[in-house]
Every structure is written in structure tokens, then in C-alpha cells.
N, C-alpha and C positions, 0 to 999 in steps of 0.2 A: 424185232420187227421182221415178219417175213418178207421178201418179194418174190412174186411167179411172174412167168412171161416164160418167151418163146425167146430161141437161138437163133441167132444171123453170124455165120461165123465167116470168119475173116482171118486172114495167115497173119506168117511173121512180118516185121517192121513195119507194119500201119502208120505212114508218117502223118503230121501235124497237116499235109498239105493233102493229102488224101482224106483225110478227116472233113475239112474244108479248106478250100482252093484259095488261094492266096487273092485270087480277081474277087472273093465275097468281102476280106477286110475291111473295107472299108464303112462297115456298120458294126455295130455292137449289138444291135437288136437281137434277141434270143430268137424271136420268129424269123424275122429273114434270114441267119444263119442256121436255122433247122430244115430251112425249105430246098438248102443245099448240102446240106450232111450226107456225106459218102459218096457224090454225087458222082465223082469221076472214079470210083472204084465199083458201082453198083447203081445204073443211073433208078431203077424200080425201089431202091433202098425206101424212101419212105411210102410208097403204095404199101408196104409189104410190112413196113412196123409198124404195131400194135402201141397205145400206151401202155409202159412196165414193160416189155421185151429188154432183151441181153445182148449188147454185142458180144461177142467174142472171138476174143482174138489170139496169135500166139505170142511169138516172141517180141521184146522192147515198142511194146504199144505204145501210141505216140511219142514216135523220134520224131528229131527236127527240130522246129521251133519250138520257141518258149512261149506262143502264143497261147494266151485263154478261150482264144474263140473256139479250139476245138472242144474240150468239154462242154462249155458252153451248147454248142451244136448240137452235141450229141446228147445232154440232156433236155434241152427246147424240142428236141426229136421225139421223145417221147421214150427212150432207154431208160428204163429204172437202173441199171448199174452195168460196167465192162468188169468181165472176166478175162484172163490172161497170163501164159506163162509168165508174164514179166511185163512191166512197165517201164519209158524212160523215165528219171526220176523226176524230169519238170514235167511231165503231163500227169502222176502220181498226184505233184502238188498242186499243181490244175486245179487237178479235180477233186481233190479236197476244198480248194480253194473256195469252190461254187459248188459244193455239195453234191456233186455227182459221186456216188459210192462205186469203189473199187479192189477187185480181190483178187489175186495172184494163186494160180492152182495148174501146173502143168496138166496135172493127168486129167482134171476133167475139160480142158481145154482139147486134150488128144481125145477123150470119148467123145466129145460133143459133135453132132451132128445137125444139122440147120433144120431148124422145125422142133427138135425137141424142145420138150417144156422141165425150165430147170425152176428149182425152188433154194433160194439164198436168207440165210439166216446171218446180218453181219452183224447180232451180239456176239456167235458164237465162230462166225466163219465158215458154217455149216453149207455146202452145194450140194442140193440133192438134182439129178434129174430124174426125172421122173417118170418121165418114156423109157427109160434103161432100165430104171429102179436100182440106182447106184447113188452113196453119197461119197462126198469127199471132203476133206479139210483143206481150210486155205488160213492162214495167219487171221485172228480177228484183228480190228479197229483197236485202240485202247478206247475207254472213256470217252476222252475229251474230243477225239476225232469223231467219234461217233455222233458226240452233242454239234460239233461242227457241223455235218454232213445235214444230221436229223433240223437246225434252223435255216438248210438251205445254204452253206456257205459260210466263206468267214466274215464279212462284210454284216449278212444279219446275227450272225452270233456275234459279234463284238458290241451289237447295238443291242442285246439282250442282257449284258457284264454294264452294260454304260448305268449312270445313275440317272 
């Protein structure tokens, strides 16, 4: 499955609270935490996302908390997937958690530039951008993550195994 979209790129340690702000916790709604996504690092962030668009970011994306709300956020937002040198390992599982797809690629995180249009293949791991006309390798998904992500999380894929 391909995705396209455009870049909104963003630096190293992107924390959980930058993501969204600790004063939004107090709902779990996917819509009232999209309407606040990125707000206090980029207040025009969602004028400017497209559905399917990419964050991207550099290094240990979402540090900090082990809150769900930010993937949540940032996929209610309308981001088909974060690219990034590195993730922390609980926003990793985040966003597995809730199907937000995500792919770890230093070097096309260092080309990328805000406004290009990249194209993400996670059978294979494939970034292409495509304003550059460069692709890159990032580690694929196995399987079973991929079946995760693709019913939206692990909440409806466990209800997909249920009898």
C-alpha cells in the first residue's frame, strides 16, 4: 500500500507534549485532540495539513510521555504516517498501538524539506520523494504489524482474531 502526501518537517526531540499539550488530556476524543496537534510548536499546523501529508521529524520523536494521545493526535490530524531518524520507543508503540504507521530513515529525514511530496511503500519500506526524485530504505513493518496498523490499531485487530 502506497501513501503520498506532503512534508511538514519538524527537528530533533519532538516531545509528547509538543505533540499535544498536556492542558488537551483531558478528552480522548480523536477530533478535539487533532484540533490541537502541534499547536504550540506550529500554531498554522493544521490550516496547512492535507489528509495523508507526513510529519517529519529527526531525532527520538515523541520523547516524554507514554501518553496515547499523541499519535492519536496526529493521526485524527489527518498524517497518514511520521518519518524520522529515531523514535522513543513508547511513541513507536503508540503508534502501533492505534495504527498510525511509522518508519525510521535518517537520510531522507536530512533531504527532506517542507513542502516536498514523498511517497512511502511500508510493505517494503520504500521513501521515495519525489520533488527530489530520490528514494531511500527505512527497515519494513513484519507482517503482523503491518495487519495491526492496516485494521487501524490493536484494539480492532484483536476484534478481527476474536470468534
Amino acid at each position: 500500500m502506497a501513501l503520498r502526501g506532503k512534508v511538514h518537517l519538524y527537528g530533533d526531540h519532538i516531545d509528547t507534549d509538543i505533540i499535544i499539550a498536556a492542558r488537551y488530556l483531558n478528552t480522548t476524543d480523536p477530533a478535539e485532540l487533532a484540533k490541537h496537534c502541534m499547536e504550540d510548536a506550529r500554531d498554522d499546523f493544521l490550516a496547512r495539513v492535507q489528509p495523508g501529508d507526513f510529519l517529519v521529524g529527526g531525532e527520538n520523536f515523541g520523547c516524554g510521555s507514554s501518553r496515547e494521545h499523541a499519535p492519536i493526535a496526529i493521526k485524527a490530524a489527518g498524517i497518514s504516517a511520521v518519518v524520522a531518524k529515531s523514535f522513543a520507543r513508547i511513541f513507536f508503540r503508540n503508534a502501533i498501538n492505534v495504527g498510525l504507521p511509522i518508519l525510521e530513515s535518517p537520510q531522507a529525514v536530512a533531504d527532506a524539506r517542507p513542502g516536498d511530496e514523498l511517497e512511502l511503500e511500508l510493505e517494503t519500506g520504500t521513501i521515495r520523494n519525489c520533488t527530489q526524485g530520490k528514494t531511500y530504505a527505512a527497515v519494513p513493518f513484519p507482517e503482523f504489524l503491518r495487519e495491526i496498523i492496516a485494521a487501524g490499531g490493536m484494539v480492532s485487530y484483536v476484534q478481527t482474531k476474536l470468534p
